[in-house]
C-alpha positions in Angstrom: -8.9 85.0 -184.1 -12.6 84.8 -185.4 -14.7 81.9 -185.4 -16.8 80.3 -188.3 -20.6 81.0 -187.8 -21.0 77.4 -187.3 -18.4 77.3 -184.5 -19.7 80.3 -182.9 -23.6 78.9 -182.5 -22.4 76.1 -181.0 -20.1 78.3 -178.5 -22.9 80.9 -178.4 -25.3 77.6 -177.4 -23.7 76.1 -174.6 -22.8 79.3 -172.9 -26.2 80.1 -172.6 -27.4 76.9 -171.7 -25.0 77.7 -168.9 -26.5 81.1 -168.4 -29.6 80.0 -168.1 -28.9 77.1 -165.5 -26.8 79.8 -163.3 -29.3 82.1 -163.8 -32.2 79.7 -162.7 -30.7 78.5 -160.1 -29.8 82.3 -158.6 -33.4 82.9 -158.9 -34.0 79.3 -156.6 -31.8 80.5 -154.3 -32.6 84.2 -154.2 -36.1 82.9 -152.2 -33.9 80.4 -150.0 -33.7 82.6 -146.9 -37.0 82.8 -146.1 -38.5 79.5 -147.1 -38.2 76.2 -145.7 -35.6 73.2 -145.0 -37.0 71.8 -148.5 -36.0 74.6 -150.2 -32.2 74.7 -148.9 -32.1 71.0 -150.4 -33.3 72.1 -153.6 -30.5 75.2 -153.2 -28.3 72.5 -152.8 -29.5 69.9 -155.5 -28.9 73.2 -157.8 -25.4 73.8 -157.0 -24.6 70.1 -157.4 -26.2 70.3 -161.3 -24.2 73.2 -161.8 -21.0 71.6 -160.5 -22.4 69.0 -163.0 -22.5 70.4 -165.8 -19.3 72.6 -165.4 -17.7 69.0 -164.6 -19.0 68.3 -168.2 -18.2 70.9 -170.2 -14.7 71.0 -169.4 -14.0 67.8 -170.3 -15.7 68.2 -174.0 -14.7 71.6 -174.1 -11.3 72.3 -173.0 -8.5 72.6 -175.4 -6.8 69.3 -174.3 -7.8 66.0 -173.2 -8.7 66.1 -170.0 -8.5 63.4 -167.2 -11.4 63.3 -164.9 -9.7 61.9 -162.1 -7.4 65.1 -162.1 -10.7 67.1 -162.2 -12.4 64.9 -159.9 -9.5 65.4 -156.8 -9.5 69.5 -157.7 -13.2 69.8 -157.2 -12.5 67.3 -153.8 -9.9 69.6 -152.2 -11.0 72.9 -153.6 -14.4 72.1 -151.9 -13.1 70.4 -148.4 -10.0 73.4 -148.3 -12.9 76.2 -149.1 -13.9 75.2 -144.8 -10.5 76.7 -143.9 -10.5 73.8 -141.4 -6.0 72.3 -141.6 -8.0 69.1 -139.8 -10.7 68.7 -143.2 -9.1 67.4 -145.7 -9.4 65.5 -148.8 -7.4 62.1 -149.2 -5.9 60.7 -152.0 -5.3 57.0 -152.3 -1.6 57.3 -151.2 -2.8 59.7 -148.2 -5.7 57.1 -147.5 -3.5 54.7 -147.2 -1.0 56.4 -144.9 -3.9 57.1 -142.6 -4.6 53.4 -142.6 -1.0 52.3 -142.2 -0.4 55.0 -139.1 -3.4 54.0 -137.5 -2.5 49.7 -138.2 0.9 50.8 -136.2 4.2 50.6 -138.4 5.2 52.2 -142.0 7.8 53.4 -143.5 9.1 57.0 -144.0 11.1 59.2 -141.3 8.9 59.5 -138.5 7.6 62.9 -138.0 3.7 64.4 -137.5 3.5 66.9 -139.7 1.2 69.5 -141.1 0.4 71.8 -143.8 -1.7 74.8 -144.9 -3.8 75.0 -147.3 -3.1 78.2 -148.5 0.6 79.6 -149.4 1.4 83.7 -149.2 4.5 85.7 -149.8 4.0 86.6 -146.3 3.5 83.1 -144.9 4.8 80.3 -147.0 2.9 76.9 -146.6 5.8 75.0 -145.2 5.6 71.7 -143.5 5.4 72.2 -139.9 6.7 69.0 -137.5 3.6 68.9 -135.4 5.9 66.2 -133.2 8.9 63.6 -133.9 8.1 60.0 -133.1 9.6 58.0 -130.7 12.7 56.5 -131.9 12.0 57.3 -135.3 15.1 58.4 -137.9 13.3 62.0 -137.2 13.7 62.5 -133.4 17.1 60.4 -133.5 18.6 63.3 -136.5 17.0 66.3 -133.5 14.0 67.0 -135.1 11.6 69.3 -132.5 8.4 70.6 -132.1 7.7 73.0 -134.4 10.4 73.2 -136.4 9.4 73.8 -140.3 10.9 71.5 -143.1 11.4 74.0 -146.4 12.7 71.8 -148.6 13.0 68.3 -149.4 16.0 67.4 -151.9 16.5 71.4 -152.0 12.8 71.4 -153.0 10.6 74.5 -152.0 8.1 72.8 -149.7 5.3 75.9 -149.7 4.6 74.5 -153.4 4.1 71.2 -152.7 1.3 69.6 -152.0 0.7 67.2 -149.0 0.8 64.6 -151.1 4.3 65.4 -152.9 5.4 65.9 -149.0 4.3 62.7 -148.3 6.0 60.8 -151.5 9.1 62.3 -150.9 9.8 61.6 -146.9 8.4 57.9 -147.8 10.0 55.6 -149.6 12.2 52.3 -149.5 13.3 51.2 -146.3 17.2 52.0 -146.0 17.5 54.9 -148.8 18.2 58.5 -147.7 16.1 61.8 -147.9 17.8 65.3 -147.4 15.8 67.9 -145.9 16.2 71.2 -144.7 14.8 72.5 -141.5 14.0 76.1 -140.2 13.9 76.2 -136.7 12.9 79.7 -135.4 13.6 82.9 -137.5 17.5 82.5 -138.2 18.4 78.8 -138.0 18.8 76.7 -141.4 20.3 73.4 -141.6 20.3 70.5 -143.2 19.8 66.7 -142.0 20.0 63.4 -143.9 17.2 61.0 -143.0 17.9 57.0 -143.7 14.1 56.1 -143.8 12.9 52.9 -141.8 9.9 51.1 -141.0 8.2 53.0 -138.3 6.6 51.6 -135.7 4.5 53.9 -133.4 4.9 53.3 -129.9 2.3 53.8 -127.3 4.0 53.9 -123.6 6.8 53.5 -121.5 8.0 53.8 -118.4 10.3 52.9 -115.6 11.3 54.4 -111.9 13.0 57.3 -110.9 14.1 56.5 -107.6 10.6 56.5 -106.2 8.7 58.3 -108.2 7.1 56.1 -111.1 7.5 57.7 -114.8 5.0 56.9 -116.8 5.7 58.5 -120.9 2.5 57.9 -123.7 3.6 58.6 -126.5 0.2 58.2 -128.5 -3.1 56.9 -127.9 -3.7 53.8 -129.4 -6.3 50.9 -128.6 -3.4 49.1 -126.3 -2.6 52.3 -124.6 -5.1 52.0 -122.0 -3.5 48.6 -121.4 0.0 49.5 -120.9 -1.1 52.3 -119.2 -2.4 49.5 -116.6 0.7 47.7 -116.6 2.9 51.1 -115.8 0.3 51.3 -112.7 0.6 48.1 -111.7 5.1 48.1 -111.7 4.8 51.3 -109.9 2.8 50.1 -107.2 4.9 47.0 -106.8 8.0 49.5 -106.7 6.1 51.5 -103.8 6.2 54.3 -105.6 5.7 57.7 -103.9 4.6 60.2 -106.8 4.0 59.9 -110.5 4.7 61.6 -113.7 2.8 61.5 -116.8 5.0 62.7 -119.8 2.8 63.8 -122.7 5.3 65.8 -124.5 5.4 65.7 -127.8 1.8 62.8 -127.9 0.1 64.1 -130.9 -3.0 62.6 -130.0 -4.9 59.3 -131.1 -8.2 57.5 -130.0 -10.8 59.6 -127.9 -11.9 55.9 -126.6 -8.2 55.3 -125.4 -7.4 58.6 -124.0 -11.4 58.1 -122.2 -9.8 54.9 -120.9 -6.5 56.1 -120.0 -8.1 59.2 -118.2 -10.7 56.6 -116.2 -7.6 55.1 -114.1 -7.2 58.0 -112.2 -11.1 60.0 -112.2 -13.1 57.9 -110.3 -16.6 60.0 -111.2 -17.9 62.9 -113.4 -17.2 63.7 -117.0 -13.9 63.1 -118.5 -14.4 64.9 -121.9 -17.5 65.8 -123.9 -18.0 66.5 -127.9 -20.5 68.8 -129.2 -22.1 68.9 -132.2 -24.9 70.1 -134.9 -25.3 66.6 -135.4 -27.3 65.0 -132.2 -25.5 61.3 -132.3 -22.3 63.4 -132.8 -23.0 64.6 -128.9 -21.5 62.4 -126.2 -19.9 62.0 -122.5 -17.6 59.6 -122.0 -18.2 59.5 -118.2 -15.7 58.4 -115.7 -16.5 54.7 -113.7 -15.1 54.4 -109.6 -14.8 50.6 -110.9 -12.2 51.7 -113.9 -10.0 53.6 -111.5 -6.5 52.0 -110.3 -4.4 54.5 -109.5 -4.4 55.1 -105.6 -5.4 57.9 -104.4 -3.3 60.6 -102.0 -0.7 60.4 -105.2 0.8 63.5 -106.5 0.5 63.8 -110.1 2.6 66.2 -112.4 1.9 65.7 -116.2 4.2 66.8 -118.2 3.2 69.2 -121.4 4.9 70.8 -124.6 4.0 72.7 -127.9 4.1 69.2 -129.5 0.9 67.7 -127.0 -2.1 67.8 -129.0 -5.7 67.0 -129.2 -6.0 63.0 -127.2 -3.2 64.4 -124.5 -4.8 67.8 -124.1 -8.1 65.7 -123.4 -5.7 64.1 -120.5 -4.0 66.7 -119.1 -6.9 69.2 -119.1 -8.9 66.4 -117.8 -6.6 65.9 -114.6 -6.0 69.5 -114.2 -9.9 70.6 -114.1 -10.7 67.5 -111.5 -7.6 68.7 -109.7 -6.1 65.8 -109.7 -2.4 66.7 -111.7 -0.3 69.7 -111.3 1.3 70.6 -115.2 5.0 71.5 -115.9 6.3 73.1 -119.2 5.1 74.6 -122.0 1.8 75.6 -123.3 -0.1 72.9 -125.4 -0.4 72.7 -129.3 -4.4 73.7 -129.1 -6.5 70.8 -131.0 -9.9 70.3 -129.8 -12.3 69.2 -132.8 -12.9 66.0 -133.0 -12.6 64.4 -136.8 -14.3 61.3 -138.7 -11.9 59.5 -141.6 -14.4 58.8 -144.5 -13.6 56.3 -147.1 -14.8 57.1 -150.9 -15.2 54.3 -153.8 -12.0 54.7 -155.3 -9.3 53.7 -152.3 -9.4 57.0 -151.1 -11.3 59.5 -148.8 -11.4 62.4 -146.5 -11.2 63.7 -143.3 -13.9 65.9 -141.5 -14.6 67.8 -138.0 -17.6 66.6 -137.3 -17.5 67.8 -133.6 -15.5 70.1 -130.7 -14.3 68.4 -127.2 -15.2 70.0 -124.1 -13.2 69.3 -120.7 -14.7 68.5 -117.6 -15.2 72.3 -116.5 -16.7 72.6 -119.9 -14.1 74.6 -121.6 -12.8 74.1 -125.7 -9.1 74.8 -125.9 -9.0 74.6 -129.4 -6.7 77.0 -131.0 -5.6 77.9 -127.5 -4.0 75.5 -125.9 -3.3 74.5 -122.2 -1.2 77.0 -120.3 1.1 74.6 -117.4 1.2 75.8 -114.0 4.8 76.1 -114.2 6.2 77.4 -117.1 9.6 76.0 -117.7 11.4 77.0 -121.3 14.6 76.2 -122.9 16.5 79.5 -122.9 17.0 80.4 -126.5 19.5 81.2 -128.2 21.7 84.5 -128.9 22.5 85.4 -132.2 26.0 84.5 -131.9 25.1 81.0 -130.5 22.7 80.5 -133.4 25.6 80.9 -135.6 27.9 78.9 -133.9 24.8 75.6 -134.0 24.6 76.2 -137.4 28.5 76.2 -138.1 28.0 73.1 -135.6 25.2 71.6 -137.6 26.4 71.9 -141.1 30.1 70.7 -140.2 29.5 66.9 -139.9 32.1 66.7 -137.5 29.9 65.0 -134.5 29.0 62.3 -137.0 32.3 61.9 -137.9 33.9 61.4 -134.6 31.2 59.7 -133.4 31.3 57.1 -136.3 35.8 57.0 -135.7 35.1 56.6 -132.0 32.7 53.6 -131.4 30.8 52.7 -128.9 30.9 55.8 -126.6 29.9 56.0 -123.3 28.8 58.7 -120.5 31.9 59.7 -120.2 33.6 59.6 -123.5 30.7 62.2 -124.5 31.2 64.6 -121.7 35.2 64.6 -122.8 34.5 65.3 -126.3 31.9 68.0 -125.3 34.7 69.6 -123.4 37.2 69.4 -126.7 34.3 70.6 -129.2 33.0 73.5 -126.9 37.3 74.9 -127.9 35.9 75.3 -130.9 31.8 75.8 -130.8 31.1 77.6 -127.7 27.8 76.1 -126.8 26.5 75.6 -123.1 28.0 71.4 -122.3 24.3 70.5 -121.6 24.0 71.3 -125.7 26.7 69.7 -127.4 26.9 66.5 -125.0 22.9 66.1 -126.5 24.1 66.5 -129.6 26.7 64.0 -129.4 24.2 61.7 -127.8 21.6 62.1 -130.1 24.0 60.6 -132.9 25.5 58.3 -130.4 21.8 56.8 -130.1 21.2 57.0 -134.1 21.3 53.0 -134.3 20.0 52.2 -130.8 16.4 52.4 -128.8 15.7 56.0 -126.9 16.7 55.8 -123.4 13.8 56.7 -120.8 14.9 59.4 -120.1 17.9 62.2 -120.7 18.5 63.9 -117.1 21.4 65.7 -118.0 19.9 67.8 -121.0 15.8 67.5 -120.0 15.2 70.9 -117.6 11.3 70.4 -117.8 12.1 67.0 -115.9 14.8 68.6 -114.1 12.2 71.1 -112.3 9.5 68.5 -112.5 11.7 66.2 -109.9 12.8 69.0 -108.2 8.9 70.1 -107.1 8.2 66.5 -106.3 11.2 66.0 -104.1 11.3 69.8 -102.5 8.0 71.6 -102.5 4.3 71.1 -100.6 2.4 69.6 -103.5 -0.7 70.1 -101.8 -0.3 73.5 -101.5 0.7 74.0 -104.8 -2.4 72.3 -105.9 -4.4 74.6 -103.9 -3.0 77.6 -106.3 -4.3 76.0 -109.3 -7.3 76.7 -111.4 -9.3 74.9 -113.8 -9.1 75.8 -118.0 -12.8 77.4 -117.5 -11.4 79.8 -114.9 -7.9 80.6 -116.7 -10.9 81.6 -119.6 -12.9 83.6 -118.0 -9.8 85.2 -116.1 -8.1 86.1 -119.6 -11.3 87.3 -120.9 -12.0 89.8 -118.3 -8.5 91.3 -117.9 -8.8 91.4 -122.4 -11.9 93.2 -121.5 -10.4 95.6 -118.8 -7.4 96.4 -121.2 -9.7 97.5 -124.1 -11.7 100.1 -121.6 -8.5 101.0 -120.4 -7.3 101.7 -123.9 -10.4 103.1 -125.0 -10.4 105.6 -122.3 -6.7 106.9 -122.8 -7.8 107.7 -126.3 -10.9 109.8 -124.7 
């Protein structure tokens, strides 16, 4: 197709216009490495007229009518994604708002933490990943772990959805279903009907276990530290012996609450410190002998998981570098930036690192994690038992007996374990959870599950049968598990190096 002369000098005219302003402003920047602060500001005043101007002439020049809000939230995410930070991100008005209703304490959806790359490959799809379920939420009540990835919603491809689309579909009107489908490890696919509700995020709880006081924060909120208190104080009127903090599954909160938390049991020194470019970014938060209330002469076991991030990593790697808490089960998720929610003129906003913690030995676990003491992991399945779950999974039997057989107790599920395992053979621990975790669809969490929970299990066990002050004498703090790793790295790449010599 050719254009009329007229067309074509006006084309011809405002591509060179833009020409000339990229070209200028290469020329700017070309000098910007050896000249002064003033000069990057000018760099950066340059990039922002040509984001400007290409701002501009899309919207008079492209073929269709274009809406600049649509424009306006591309050139927001494309720039905040471009940091390949998952924790920057921009926010929409919906997402805004979600922050805002999370962080108020109740909304309505399903009740999981999730997350989502930026960036989708053939190799890696950009599913939604369940960073943790929440407490008592239609989520954690369906069996919803850790880690598991939701592929579709409605039989919708989740890697080509945006967070947002994620968002609008789990959330919705109180009472209305959503059908999702979860991948949990390589094999296992299933399905699992949510009835969404109005989710209220819990903080603590807690109760005895013979003598030993269990204490379970489930996120860090500003009444945490408060509860927290009021565990300490039941515990000591119970004349509790030992205590265990469960932070399985916490994805975080408040650095101010998990400061305050942490200050009932350090009684001096730092508890966690961020560390940034920006100087008034840079703080301690110090621990006070007049904030602490838990006695001392205690043992402490706190209680970890893939699914305890960021606020309960500041906890537990806290207590574990002042060698104060001895940790049981898996290694930690691995947050530890530090971001700032920033609101924007029209309802919505974004979400920036603006620094890294540090734990009291002065360590950053971020993208590593917290490795336990004791490692304790639920055996995994064999192929043939992966089968025979999903066979389990997509039947609907549990949910139909369970519905025919109201209310069942203890010892109704243990009979019907013993009937279904005929058919599915599944270790009883398995399929009595199962049919307890449907049992408990309509009614609060118990404290605890001792029958199905081996990370407890073996917690109570080392409480009850082993020298905890010799076992704390074996531990180390997260600086020196670094360094350790890093040498014996270093000492396997000489070794390697060498057998290739």
């Amino acid at each position: 197709m050719k254009l009329s002369s007229e067309k074509f000098m006006k084309f011809f005219s405002v591509a060179f216009a833009l020409f000339f302003l990229t070209i200028g402003a290469s020329q700017c920047f070309a000098k910007s490495s050896s000249e002064t602060a003033d000069t990057e500001k000018a760099k950066s005043r340059q990039y922002i007229e040509i984001i400007n101007s290409v701002f501009d002439y899309i919207q008079r020049n492209y073929v269709d009518e274009v809406d600049a809000e649509k424009l306006y939230e591309g050139a927001m995410k494309g720039m905040l994604d471009s940091m390949g930070d998952p924790h920057t991100v921009y926010l929409s008005a919906q997402d805004w708002n979600s922050l805002n209703d999370t962080t108020t304490g109740n909304f309505g959806g399903v009740g999981l933490s999730i997350s989502k790359a930026s960036e989708s490959t053939p190799e890696k799809p950009a599913y939604v990943e369940v960073a943790s379920p929440i407490e008592d939420s239609p989520g954690a009540k369906a069996g919803i772990v850790s880690g598991d990835l939701i592929i579709a919603i409605e039989d919708k491809d989740t890697s080509t959805m945006t967070m947002d689309e994620v968002l609008g579909m789990l959330r919705g009107t109180v009472g209305e279903s959503v059908t999702i489908t979860v991948r949990r490890g390589k094999n296992m696919e299933f399905k699992k009907t949510l009835v969404r509700a109005i989710i209220e995020v819990p903080t603590v709880k807690y109760g005895m276990i013979g003598k030993i006081g269990y204490l379970r924060i489930i996120e860090f909120t500003p009444n945490t530290a408060d509860r927290v208190q009021d565990a300490i104080d039941s515990f000591k009127k119970n004349n509790f012996t030992s205590l265990i903090i469960d932070l399985r599954n916490n994805p975080g909160g408040l650095i101010t609450s998990v400061s305050d938390v942490a200050d009932k049991f350090i009684d001096e020194g730092p508890i966690v410190t961020t560390k940034s470019r920006i100087d008034y970014e840079n703080s301690v938060f110090m621990a006070s002998a007049k904030k602490t209330t838990m006695p001392k002469g205690i043992p402490i076991i706190v209680m970890i998981n893939r699914g305890s991030a960021s606020a309960s990593e500041i906890l537990s790697g806290a207590l574990k570098d002042d060698h104060l808490a001895y940790l049981v089960g898996e290694r930690s998720y691995g947050k530890g930036s530090v971001q700032q929610p920033i609101p924007l003129p029209n309802n919505d906003g974004f979400k920036m690192t603006i620094a890294r913690y540090y734990t009291p030995s002065d360590t950053n676990i971020d993208k590593i994690g917290i490795p336990p003491d004791r490692e304790i992991k639920y055996p995994d399945f064999t192929e043939a038992e992966e089968k025979t779950y999903l066979d389990l999974m997509n039947s609907g039997e549990v949910e139909k007996y369970v519905d025919a057989n109201k209310p069942m107790t203890e010892k109704s599920i243990s009979f019907y374990a013993v009937e279904l395992q005929k058919k599915y053979n599944l270790e009883l621990r398995i399929l009595r959870k199962i049919i307890r975790n449907e049992v408990e669809r309509t009614i609060p969490t118990p404290l605890y599950d001792l029958d199905y929970d081996l990370q407890l299990k073996e917690t109570l066990s080392i409480l009850k049968n082993e020298n905890f002050n010799e076992l704390m004498k074996t531990t180390k703090t997260l600086k020196e598990l670094q360094e350790a790793a890093a040498l014996e790295e270093k000492t396997e790449a000489a070794e390697d190096k060498s057998n290739l010599e």
